[in-house]
Biopython code that builds the backbone (N, CA, C, O; Angstrom):
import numpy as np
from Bio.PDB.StructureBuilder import StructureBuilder

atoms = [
    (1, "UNK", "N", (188.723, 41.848, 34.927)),
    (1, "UNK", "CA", (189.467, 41.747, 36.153)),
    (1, "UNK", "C", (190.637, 40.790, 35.934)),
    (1, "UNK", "O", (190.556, 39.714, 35.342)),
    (2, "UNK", "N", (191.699, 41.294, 36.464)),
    (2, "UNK", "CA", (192.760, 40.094, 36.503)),
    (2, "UNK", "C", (192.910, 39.246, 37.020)),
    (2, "UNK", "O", (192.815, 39.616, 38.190)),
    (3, "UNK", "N", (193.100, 38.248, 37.018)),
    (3, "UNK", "CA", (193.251, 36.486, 38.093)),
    (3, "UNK", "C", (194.675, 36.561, 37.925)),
    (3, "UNK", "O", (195.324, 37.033, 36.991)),
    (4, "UNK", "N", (195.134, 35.888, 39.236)),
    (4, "UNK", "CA", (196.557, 34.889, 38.687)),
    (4, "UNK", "C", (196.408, 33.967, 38.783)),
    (4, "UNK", "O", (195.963, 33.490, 39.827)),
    (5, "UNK", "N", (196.687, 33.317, 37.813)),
    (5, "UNK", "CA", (196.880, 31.390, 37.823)),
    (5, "UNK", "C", (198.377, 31.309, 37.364)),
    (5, "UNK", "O", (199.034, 31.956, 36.549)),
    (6, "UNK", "N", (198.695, 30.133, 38.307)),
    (6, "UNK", "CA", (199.888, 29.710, 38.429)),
    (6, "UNK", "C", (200.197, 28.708, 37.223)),
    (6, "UNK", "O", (201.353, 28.298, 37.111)),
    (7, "UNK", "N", (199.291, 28.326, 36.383)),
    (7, "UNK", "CA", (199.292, 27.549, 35.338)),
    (7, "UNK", "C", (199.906, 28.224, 34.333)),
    (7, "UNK", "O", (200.775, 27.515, 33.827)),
    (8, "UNK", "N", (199.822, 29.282, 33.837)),
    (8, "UNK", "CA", (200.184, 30.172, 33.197)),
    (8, "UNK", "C", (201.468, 31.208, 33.220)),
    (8, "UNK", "O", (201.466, 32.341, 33.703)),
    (9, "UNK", "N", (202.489, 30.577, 32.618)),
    (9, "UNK", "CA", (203.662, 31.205, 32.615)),
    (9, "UNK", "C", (203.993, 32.573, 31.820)),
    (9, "UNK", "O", (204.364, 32.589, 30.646)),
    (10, "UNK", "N", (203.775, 33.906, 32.755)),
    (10, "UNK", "CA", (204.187, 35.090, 32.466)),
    (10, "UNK", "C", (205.620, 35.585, 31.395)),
    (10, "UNK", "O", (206.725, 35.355, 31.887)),
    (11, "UNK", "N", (205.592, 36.188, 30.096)),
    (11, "UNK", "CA", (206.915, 36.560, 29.939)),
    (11, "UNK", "C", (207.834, 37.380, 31.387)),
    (11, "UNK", "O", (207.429, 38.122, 32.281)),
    (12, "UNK", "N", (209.166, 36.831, 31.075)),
    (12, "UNK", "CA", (209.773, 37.625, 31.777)),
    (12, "UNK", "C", (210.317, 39.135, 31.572)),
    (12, "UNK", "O", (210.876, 39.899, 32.359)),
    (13, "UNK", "N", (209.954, 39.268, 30.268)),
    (13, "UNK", "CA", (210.272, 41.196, 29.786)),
    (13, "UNK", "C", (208.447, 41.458, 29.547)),
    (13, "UNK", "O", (207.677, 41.166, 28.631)),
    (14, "UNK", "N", (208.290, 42.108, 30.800)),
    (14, "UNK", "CA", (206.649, 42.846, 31.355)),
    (14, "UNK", "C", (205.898, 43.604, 29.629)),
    (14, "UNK", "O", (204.716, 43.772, 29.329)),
    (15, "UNK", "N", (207.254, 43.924, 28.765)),
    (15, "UNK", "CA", (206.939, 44.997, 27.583)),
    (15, "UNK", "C", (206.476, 44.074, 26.228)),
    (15, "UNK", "O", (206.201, 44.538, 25.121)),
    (16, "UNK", "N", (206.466, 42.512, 26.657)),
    (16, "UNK", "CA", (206.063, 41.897, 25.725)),
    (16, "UNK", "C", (204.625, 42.635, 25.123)),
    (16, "UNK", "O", (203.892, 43.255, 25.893)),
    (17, "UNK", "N", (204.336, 42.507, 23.787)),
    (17, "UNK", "CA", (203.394, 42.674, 22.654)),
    (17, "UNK", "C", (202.559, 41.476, 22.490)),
    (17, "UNK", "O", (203.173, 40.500, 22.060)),
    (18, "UNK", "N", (201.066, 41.281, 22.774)),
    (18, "UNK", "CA", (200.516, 40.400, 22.498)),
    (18, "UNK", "C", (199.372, 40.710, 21.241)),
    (18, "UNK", "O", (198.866, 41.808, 21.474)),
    (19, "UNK", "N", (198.957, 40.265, 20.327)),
    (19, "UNK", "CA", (198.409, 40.811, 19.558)),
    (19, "UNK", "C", (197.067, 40.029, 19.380)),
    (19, "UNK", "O", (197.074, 38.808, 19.536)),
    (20, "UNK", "N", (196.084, 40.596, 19.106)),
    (20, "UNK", "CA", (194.520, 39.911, 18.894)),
    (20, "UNK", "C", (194.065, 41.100, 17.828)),
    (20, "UNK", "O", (194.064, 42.331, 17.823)),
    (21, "UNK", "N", (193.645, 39.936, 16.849)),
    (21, "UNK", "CA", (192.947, 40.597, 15.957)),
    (21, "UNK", "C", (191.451, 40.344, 16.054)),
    (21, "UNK", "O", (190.983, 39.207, 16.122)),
    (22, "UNK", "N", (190.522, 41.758, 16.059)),
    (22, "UNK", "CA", (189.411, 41.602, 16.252)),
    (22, "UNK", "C", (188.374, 41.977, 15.270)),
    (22, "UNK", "O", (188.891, 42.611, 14.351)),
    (23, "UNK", "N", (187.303, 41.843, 15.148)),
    (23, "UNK", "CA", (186.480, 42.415, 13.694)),
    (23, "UNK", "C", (186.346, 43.762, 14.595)),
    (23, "UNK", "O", (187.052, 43.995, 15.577)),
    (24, "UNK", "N", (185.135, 44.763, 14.006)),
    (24, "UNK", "CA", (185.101, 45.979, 14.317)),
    (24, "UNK", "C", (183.770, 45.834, 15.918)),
    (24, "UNK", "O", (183.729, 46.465, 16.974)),
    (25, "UNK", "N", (183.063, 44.941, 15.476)),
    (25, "UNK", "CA", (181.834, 44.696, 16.708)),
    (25, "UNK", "C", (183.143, 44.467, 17.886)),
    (25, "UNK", "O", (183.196, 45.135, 18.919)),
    (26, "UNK", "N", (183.997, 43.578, 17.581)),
    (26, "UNK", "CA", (184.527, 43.415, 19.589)),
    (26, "UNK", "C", (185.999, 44.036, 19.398)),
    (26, "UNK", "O", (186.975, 43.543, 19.962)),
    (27, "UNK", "N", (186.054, 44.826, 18.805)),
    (27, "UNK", "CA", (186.765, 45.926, 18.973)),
    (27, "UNK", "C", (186.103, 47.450, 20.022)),
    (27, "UNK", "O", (186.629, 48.270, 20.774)),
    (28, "UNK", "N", (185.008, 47.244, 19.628)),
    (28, "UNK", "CA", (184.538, 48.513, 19.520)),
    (28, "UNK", "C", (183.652, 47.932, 21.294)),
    (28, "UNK", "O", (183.297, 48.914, 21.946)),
    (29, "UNK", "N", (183.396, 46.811, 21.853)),
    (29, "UNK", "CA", (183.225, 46.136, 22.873)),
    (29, "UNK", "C", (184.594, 46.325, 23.676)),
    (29, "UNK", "O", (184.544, 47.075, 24.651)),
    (30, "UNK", "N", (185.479, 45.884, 23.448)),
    (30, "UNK", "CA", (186.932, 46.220, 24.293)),
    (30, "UNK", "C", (186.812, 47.644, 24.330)),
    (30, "UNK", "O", (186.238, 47.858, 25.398)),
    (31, "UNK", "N", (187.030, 48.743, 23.764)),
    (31, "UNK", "CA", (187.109, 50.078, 24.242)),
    (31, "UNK", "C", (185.765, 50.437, 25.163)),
    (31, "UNK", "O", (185.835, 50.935, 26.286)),
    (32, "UNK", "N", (185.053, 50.238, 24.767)),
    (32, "UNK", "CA", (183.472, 50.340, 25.387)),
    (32, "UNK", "C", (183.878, 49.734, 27.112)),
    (32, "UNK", "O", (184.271, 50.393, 28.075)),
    (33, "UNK", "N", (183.643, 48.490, 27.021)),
    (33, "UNK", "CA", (183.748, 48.076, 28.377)),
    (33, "UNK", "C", (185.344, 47.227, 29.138)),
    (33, "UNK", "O", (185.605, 46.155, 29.684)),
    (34, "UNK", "N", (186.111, 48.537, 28.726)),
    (34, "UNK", "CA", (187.483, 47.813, 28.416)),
    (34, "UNK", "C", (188.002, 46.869, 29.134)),
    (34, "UNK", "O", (188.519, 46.893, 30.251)),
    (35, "UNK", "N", (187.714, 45.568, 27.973)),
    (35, "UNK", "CA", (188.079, 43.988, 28.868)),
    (35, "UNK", "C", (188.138, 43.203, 27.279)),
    (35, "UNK", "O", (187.535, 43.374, 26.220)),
    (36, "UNK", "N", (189.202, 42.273, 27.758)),
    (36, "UNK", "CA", (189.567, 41.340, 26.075)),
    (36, "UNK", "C", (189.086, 40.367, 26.585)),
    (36, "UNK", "O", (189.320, 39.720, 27.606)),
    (37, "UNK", "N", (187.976, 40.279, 25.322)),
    (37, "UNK", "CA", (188.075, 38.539, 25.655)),
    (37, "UNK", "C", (188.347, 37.515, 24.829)),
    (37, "UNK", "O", (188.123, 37.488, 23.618)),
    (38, "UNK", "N", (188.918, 36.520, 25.609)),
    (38, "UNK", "CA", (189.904, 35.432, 24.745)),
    (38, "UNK", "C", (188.912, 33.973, 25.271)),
    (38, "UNK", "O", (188.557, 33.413, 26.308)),
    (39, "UNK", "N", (188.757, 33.824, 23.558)),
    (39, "UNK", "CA", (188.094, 32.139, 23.340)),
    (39, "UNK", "C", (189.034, 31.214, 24.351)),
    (39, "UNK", "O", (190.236, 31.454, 24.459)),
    (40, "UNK", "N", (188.458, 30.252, 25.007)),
    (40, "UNK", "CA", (188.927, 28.975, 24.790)),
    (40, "UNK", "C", (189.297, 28.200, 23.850)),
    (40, "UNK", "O", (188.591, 27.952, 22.872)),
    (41, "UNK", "N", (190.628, 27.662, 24.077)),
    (41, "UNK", "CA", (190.897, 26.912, 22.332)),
    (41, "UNK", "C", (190.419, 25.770, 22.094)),
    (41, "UNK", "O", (190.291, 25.264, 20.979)),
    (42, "UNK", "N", (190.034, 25.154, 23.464)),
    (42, "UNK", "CA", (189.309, 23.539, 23.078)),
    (42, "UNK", "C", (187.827, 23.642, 22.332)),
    (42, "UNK", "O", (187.259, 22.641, 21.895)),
    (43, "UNK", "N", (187.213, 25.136, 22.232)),
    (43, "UNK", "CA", (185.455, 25.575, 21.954)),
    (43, "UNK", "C", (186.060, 26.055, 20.712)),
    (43, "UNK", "O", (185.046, 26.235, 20.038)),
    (44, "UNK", "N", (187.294, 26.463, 19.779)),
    (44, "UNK", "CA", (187.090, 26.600, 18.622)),
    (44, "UNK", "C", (186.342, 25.207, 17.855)),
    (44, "UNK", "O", (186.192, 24.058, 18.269)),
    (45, "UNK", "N", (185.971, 25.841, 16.608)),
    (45, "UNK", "CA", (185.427, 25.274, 15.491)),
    (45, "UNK", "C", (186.490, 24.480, 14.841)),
    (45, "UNK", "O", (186.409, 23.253, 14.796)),
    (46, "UNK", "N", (187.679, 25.263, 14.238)),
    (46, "UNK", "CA", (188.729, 24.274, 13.460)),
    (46, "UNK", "C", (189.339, 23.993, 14.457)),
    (46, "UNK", "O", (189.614, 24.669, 15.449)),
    (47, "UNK", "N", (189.647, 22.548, 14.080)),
    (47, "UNK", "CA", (190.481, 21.894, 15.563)),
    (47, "UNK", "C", (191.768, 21.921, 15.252)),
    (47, "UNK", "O", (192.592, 21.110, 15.674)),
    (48, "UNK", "N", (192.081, 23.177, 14.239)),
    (48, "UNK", "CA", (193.789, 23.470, 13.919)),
    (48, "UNK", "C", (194.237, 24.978, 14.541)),
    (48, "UNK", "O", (195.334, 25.528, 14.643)),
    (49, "UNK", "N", (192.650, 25.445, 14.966)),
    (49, "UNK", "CA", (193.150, 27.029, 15.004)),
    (49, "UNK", "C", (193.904, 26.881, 16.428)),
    (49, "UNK", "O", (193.630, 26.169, 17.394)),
    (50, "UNK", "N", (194.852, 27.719, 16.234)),
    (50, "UNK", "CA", (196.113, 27.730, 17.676)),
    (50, "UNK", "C", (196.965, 26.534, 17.658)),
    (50, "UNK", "O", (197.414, 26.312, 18.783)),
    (51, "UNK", "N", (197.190, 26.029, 17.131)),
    (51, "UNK", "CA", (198.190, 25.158, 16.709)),
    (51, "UNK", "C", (199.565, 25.558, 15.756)),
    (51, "UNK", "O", (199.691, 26.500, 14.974)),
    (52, "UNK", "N", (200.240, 24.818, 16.008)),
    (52, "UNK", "CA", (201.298, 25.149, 15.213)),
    (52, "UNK", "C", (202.055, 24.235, 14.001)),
    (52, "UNK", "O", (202.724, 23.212, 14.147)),
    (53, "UNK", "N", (201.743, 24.902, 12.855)),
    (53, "UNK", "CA", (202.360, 23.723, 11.725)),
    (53, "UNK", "C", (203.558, 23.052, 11.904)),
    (53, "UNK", "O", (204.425, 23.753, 12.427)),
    (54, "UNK", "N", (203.941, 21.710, 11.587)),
    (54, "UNK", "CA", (204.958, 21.118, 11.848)),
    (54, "UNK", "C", (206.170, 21.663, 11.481)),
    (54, "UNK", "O", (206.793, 21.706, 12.542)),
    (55, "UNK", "N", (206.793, 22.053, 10.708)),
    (55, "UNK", "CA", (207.879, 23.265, 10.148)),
    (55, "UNK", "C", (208.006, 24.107, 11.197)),
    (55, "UNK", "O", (209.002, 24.023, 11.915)),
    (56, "UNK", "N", (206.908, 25.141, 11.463)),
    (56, "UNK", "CA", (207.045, 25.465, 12.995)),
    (56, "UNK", "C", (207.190, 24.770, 13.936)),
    (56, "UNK", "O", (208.048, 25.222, 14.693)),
    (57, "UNK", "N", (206.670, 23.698, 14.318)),
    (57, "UNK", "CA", (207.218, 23.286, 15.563)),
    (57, "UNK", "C", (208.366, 23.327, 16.065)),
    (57, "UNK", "O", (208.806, 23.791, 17.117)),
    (58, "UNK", "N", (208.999, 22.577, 14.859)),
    (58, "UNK", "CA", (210.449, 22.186, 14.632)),
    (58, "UNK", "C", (211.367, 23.180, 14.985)),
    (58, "UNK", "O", (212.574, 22.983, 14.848)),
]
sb = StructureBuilder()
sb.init_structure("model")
sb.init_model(0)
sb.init_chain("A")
sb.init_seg("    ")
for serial, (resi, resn, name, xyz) in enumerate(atoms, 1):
    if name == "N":
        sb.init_residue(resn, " ", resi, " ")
    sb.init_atom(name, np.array(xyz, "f"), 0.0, 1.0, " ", f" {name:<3s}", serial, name[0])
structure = sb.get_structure()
């Protein structure tokens, strides 16, 4: 189901591409009961994943 939260700033071109790579088990869960689901980043394991290297930042 969709929420809106106002916390969360929408692109402004609707045709943006978001990409998630999934193994084949929650792949095959998204078509099945079609709904993505997205981790929390503070409950990852590496406390680098979703971050951005400094070079990138920049």
């Amino acid at each position: 189901m969709y929420l809106i939260d106002n916390n969360i700033k929408l692109p402004i071109d609707s045709n943006t591409i978001v990409w998630k790579y999934l193994d084949l088990s929650k792949f095959v869960d998204l078509l099945l009961n079609r709904q993505l689901f997205m981790s929390r980043s503070d409950k990852f394991e590496d406390q680098y994943e979703g971050t951005f290297s400094e070079p990138t930042f920049e």
